[in-house]
BAZA-441705 format. One line per field, with one value per residue (C-alpha): x, y, z; chain. Coordinates in steps of 0.2 Angstrom, whole numbers. Example, Ala and Ser with C-alpha at 12.3 -4.5 7.8 and 13.67 -1.06 7.14 Angstrom:
2
px: [62  68];
py: [-22  -5];
pz: [39  36];
kette: [A  A];
***
This chain:
652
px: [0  14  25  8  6  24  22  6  17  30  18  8  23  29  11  14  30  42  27  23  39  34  30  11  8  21  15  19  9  -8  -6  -8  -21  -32  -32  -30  -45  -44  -26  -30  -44  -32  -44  -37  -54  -51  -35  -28  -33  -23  -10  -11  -10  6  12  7  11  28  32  51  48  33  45  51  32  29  45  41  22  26  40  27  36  22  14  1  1  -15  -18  -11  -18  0  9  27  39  49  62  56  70  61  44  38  49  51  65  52  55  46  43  43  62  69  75  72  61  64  62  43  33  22  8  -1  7  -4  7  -1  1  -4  -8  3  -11  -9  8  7  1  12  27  18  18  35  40  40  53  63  64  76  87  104  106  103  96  82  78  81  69  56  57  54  40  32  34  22  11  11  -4  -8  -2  15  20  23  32  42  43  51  64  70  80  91  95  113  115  110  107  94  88  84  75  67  59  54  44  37  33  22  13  8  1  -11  -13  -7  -20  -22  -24  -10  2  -4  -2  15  21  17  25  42  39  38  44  49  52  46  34  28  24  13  5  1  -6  -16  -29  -30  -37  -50  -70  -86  -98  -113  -131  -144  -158  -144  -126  -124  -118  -104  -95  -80  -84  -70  -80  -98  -99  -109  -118  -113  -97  -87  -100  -110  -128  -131  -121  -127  -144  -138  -129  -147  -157  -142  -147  -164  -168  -176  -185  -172  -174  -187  -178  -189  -187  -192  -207  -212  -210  -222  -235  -235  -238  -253  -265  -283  -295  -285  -282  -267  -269  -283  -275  -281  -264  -264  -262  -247  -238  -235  -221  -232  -248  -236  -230  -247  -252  -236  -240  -260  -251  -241  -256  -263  -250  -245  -231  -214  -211  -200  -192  -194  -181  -191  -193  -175  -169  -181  -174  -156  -160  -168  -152  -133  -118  -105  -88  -84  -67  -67  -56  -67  -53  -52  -34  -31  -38  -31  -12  -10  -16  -3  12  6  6  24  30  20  30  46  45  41  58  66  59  63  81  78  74  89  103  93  93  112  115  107  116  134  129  124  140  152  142  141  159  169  154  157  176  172  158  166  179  180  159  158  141  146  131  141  148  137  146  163  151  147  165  170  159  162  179  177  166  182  195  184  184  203  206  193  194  181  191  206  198  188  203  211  198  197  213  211  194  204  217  205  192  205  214  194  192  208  205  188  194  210  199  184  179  195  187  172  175  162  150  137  126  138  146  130  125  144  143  128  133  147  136  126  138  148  131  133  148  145  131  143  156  145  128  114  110  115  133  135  148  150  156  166  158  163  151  135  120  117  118  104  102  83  68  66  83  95  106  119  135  138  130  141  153  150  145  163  173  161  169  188  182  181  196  205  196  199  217  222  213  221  239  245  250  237  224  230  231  212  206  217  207  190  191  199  207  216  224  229  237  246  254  262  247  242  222  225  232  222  209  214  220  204  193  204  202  184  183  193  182  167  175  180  160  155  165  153  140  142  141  125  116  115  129  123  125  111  118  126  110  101  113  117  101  102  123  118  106  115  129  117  109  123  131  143  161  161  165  156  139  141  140  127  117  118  112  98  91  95  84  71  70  69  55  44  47  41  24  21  28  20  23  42  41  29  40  55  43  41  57  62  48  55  71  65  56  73  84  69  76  95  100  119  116  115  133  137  156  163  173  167  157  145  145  157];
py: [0  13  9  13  29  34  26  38  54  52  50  66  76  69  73  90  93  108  123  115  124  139  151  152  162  177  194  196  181  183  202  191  179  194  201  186  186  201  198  184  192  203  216  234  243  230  228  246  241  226  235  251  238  230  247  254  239  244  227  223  210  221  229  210  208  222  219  202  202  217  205  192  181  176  163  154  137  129  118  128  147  152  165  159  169  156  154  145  131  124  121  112  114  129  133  144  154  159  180  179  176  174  157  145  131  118  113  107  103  118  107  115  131  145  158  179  187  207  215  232  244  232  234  252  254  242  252  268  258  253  272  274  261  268  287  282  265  266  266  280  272  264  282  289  275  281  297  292  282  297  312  299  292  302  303  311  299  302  319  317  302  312  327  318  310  327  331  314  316  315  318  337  335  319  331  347  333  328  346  350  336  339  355  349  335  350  359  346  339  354  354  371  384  393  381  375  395  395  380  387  404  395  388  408  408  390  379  362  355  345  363  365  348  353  371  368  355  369  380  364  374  366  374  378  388  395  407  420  418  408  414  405  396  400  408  408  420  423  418  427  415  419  425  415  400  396  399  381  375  387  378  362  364  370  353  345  353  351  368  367  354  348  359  354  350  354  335  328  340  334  316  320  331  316  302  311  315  311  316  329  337  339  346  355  364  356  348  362  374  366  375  390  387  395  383  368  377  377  358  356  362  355  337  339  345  330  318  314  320  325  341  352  370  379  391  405  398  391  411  414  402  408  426  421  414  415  407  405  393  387  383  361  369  378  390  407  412  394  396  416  410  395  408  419  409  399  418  419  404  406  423  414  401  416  423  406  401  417  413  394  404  413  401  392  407  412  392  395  410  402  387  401  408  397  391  408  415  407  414  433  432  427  434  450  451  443  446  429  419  403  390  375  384  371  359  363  361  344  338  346  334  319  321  322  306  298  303  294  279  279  285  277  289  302  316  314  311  327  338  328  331  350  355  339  346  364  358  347  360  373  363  360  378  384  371  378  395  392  381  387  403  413  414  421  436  450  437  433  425  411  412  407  394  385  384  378  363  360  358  345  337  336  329  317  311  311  299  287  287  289  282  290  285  297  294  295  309  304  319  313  307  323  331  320  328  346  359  359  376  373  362  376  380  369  368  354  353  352  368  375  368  375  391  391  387  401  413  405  408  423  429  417  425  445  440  435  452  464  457  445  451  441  452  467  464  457  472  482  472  473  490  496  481  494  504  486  483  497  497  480  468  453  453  436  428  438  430  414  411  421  407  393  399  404  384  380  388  379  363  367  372  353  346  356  354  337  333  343  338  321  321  316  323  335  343  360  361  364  377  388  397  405  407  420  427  431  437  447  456  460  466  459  456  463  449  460  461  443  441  452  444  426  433  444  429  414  427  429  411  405  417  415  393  398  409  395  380  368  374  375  378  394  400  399  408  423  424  426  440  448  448  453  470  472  474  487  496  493  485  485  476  480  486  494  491  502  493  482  468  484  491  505];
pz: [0  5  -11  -21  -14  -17  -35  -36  -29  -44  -57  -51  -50  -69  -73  -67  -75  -73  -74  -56  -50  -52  -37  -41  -24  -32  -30  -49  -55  -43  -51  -68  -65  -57  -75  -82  -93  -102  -103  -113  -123  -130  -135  -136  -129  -113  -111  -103  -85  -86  -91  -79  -66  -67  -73  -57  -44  -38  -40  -46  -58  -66  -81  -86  -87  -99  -109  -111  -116  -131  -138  -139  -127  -113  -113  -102  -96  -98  -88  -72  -79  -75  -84  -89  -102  -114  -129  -142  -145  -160  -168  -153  -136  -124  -112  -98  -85  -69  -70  -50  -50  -68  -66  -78  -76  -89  -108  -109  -126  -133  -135  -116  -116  -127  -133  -131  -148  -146  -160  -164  -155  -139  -141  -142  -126  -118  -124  -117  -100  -101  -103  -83  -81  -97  -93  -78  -85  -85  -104  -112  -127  -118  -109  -129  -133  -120  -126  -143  -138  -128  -144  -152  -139  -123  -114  -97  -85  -94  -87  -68  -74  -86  -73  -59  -70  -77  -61  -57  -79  -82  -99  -103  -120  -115  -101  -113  -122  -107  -103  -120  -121  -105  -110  -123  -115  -102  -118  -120  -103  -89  -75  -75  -88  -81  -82  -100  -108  -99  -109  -124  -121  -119  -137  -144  -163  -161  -179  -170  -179  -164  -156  -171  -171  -153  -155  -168  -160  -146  -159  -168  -171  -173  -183  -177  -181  -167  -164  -158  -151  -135  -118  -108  -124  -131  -149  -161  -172  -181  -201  -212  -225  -243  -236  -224  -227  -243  -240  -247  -231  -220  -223  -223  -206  -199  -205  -196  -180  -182  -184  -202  -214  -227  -245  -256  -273  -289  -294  -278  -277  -296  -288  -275  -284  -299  -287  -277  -291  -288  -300  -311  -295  -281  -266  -269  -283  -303  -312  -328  -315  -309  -322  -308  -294  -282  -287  -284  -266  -261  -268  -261  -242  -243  -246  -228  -220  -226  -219  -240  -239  -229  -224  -234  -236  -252  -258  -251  -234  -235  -237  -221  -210  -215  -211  -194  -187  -183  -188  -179  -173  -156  -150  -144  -130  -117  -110  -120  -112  -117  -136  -135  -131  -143  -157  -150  -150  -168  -175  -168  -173  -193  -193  -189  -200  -215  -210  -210  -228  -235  -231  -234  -251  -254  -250  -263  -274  -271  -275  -292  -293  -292  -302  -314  -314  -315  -332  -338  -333  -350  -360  -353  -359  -377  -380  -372  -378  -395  -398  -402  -400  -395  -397  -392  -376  -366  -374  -364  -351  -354  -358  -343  -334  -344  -342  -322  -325  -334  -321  -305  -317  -315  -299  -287  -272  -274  -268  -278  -293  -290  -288  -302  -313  -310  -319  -332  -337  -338  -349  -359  -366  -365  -379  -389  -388  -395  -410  -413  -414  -424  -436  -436  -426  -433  -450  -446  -436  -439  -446  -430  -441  -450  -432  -422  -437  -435  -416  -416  -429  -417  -402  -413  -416  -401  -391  -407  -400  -383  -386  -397  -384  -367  -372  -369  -351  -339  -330  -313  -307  -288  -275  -261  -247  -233  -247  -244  -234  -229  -218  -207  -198  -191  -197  -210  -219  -223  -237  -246  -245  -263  -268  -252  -262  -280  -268  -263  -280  -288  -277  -280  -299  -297  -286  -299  -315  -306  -305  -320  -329  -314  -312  -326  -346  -354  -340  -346  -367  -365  -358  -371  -384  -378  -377  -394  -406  -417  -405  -394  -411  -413  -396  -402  -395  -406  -407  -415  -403  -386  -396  -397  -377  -373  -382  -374  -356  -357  -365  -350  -337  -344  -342  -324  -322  -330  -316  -302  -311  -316  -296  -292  -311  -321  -333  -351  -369  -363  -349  -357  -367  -349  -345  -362  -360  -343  -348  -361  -354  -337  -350  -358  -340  -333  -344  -359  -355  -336  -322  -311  -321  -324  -307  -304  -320  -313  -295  -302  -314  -297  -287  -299  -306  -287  -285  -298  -294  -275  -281  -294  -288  -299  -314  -318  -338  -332  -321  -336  -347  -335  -330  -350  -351  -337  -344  -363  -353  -343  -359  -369  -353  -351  -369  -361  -345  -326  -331  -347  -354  -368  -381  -396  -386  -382  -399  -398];
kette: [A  A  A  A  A  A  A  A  A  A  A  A  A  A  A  A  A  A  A  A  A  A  A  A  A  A  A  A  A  A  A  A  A  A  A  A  A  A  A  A  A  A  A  A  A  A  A  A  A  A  A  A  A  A  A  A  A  A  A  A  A  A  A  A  A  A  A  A  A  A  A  A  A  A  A  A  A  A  A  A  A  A  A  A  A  A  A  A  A  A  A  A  A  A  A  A  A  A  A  A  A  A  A  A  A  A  A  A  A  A  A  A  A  A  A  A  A  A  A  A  A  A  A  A  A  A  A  A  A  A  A  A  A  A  A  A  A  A  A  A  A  A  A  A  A  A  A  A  A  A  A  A  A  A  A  A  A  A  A  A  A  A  A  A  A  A  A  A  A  A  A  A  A  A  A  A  A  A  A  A  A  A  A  A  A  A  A  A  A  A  A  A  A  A  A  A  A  A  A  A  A  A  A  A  A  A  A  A  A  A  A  A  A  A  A  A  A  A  A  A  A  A  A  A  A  A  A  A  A  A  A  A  A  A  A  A  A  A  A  A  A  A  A  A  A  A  A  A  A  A  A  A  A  A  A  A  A  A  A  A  A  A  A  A  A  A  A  A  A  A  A  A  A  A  A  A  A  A  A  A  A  A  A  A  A  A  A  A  A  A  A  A  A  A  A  A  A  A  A  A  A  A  A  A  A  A  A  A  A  A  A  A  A  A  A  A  A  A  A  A  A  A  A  A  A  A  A  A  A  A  A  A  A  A  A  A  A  A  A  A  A  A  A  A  A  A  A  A  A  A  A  A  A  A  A  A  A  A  A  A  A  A  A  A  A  A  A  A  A  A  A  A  A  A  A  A  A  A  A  A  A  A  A  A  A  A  A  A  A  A  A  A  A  A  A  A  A  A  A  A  A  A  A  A  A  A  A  A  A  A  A  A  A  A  A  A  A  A  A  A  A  A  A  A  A  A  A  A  A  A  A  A  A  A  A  A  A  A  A  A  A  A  A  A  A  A  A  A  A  A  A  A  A  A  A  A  A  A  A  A  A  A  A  A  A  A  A  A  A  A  A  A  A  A  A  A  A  A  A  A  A  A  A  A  A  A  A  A  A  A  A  A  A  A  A  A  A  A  A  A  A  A  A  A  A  A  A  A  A  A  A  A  A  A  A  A  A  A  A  A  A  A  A  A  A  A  A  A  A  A  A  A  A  A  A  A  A  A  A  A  A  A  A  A  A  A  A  A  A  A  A  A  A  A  A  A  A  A  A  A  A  A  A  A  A  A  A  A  A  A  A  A  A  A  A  A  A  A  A  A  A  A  A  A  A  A  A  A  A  A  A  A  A  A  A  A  A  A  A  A  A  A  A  A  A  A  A  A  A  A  A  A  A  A  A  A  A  A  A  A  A  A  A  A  A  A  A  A  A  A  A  A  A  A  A  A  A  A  A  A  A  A  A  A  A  A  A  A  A  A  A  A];
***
């Protein structure tokens, strides 16, 4: 009898198997199975209580709890109605663990053990529990995390959470996190009026746009229609129908209050009067007199006395009921100082982001500019000085680029390559650009037309080439990596890196270009040239060849401008193309042959483009249209440019 009892023992603990270890009377687990059946429900309009609780228990083990349940790793032992978390070793064994002291229990079969799979919204909330636990761990990721986690979910019971974690913050930049989010929750969630519009004076011409994204619900209205105005609200303002709201919506908004009978359509009246004839007649009134709005009114009304038919507003008594009432919006938030401060501060804020955009604006403006000019700047020195109009100038542009596309084929580092490919670019259309000259350009001085019909030949033909050699897919021109991304000043402006970059080499170009025309021999027999040929002659200057090195280093520059351009643009056969337009007519505005209205030509048409893009941004060929008629007008006004030089270019 004794050994069959012990016999009974062991086969009721193997029964039992390992789950029977764990500590069932643990403060953690009788906090479980007293929420154990929404738990399991899993129903997101349930579950919060369960969740509040072990959020708020105190216990230790209460965070593992949390953790574990939004990683989907609790599970529940059926047959004991414990609560276990486990590693799933394969497809059908376990390794559990006991939540009242972390200890592993064993490996059992999955086969009695059903796994709790919360959907991402329980999931949601969990993590916004978990956040009390986070805001104080010792790794700054999780309290990162928490903070994270409360910008998008934060909800009331967050801030005295988040309010006494501020002080014991180590990490300042973690704490000025910590305080501006707590000064937004208290936007939304402060328990006093007071302390809400003092909040949102601390965000005063702030950028964030999660200070928007919390003022703006402050100011939500709710439409809404009434004998006169009411007392003891908070009314944002009173609309006048035809004015601030239709008077088809005014009327519509006072059926919806049950203040009116919906309208009587003409169609739906027809319908009525059609289906009620008795006897050639209609409500009293005979059906050939019908043929009067006013008869059908009154068959109309003699139907609903009768009970026939619904009652109904004509358009008359539609224009009554309108005149007999108000309009007017309520704030959703009861507080006026409330309401009064948000619409303060959002005025601020909309005035600083106006500021903010219209420099946003003009670094983008000045980036065009300098793109602009570095395209433009060979251009001014032909046609300048030689009076040349070169149609395939663009071209330079695009060997320029090609050639930079070439160089990071060779030499894989993108920074070298990049300063390789400068001078290389220099050198390689400097050379194309004295060959055109001495073979084609040279015999057709004084001859614009057959000049502008020869460049433009060449231009065809150079894209001809390019598209044999390169194909006709666009080739990628890569800029180092110290280059990649932008400067971000605020939420508002910001600005890349390459167009810093062209930004700067503009400016170089032009220290460079200023140089070379003040303090070196070729500077000085140039200028000689472009202002009087003969007498430059005479003094022992050769024309011939000023012309010649003029063409190859305005060649040369263009080339240098493919290699920036080509990291900010697509480089194909096309690219100069995109680029010759606005190159003559910066020329041409700032005056021809002058670095200075060169300059001033590529910064007046950046400006202007960049404006005309932002008052029409959605139609960029428009805003190329205007800006040529606005440049057309400018020249009926100053033929010779912002800057008017003396010498052949202008005529003399």
């Amino acid at each position: 009898m004794f050994l069959r009892l012990i016999a009974a023992a062991a086969l009721s603990l193997l029964a039992a198997g390992p789950g029977s270890a764990q500590d069932a009377d643990a403060p953690i687990q009788q906090l479980l199975q007293q929420h154990s059946g929404i738990i399991q429900d899993s129903s997101r309009r349930t579950i919060q209580p369960a969740i509040d609780a072990i959020r708020d228990s105190g216990l230790p083990r209460a965070q593992l709890v949390l953790e574990k349940w939004a990683a989907r790793e609790m599970w529940l032992d059926e047959e004991t109605g414990l609560f276990v978390h486990a590693e799933e070793i394969d497809r059908d064994t376990l390794r559990i663990f006991d939540f009242a002291t972390g200890e592993e229990i064993g490996e059992v079969p999955d086969d009695t053990y059903d796994q709790l799979k919360p959907n991402s919204g329980i999931r949601g909330l969990i993590n916004s529990a978990l956040v009390r636990f986070q805001l104080s761990d010792p790794d700054p990721a999780n309290r990162l995390s928490a903070l994270q986690s409360l910008e998008r979910n934060g909800n009331e019971s967050h801030l005295s959470v988040l309010r006494d974690s501020i002080d014991g913050e180590p990490d300042p930049a973690i704490r000025a996190r910590k305080e501006r989010i707590e000064r937004l929750l208290t936007i939304s969630f402060g328990a006093t009026a007071d302390e809400r519009i003092a909040a949102m004076e601390a965000f005063r011409g702030d950028l964030g746009v999660d200070v928007r994204a919390k003022l703006n619900p402050i100011l939500t209205t709710r439409t809404s229609a009434g004998a006169a105005l009411p007392e003891g609200v908070n009314l944002a303002r009173e609309l006048t129908p035809g004015t601030d709201i239709t008077e088809s919506e005014a009327y519509e908004l006072l059926v919806s209050e049950g203040l009116a009978p919906a309208r009587l359509t003409p169609d739906a009246q027809r319908r009525t009067l059609q289906d009620n004839i008795v006897g050639g007649m209609v409500g009293g009134v005979a059906v050939p007199d019908l043929r009067s709005p006013a008869a059908r009114d009154r068959a109309y009304a003699a139907l609903v006395g009768a009970g026939r038919a619904e009652p109904a507003a004509t358009n008359a008594e539609a224009a009554r009921a309108i005149e007999d009432h108000v309009f007017y919006e309520t704030y959703v938030e009861t507080d006026a100082a409330v309401t009064g401060a948000a619409e303060d501060v959002l005025t601020s804020i909309e005035m600083t982001v106006a500021m903010n955009q219209f420099l946003d604006l003009s670094l983008d403006a000045l980036s065009l500019a300098s793109i602009y000019f570095l395209a433009a700047i060979g251009l001014a020195i032909t046609f300048g000085v030689m009076g040349v109009i070169n149609m395939a100038h663009g071209e330079f542009i695009m060997m320029g680029a090609y050639t930079g596309y070439v160089i990071q084929q060779i030499i894989p580092n993108y920074t070298v390559s990049i300063l390789v490919a400068i001078p290389v670019a220099f050198a390689v259309t400097f050379g194309a650009g004295v060959a055109m000259e001495r073979l084609v350009i040279r015999w057709l001085y004084s001859r614009p037309l057959e000049t502008l019909l020869a460049t433009f030949g060449i231009s065809i033909a150079l894209q001809q080439i390019a598209k044999n050699v390169f194909g006709t897919q666009a080739r990628p021109l890569t800029s180092p990596g110290w280059l990649d991304g932008a400067w971000i000043m605020n939420d508002v402006v910001s600005i890349s890196y390459i167009r810093i970059a062209i930004f700067v080499l503009a400016l170089v170009f032009l220290a460079v270009f200023l140089f070379i025309m003040k303090k070196t021999r070729l500077g000085l027999e140039t200028r000689a040239v472009t202002q009087n040929p003969r007498m430059a002659a005479s003094m022992g200057i050769n024309p011939d060849r000023v012309n010649m090195l003029t063409f190859g280093l305005g060649s040369g520059i263009a080339g240098i401008a493919g290699v920036a351009i080509g990291l900010y643009a697509k480089v194909t056969s096309e690219l100069g193309s995109d680029y010759i337009v606005q190159s003559f007519m910066t020329v041409v505005v700032g005056g021809v042959g002058n670095i200075w209205g060169t300059l001033l030509g590529a910064t007046m048409i950046g400006f202007l483009q960049k404006g005309i893009e932002w008052l029409n941004p959605s139609n960029t060929l428009a805003a190329q249209t205007y800006m040529i008629v606005f440049i057309i007008i400018f020249i009926q006004f100053r033929p010779r440019g912002i800057i008017a030089l003396r010498g052949r270019a202008a005529g003399d």
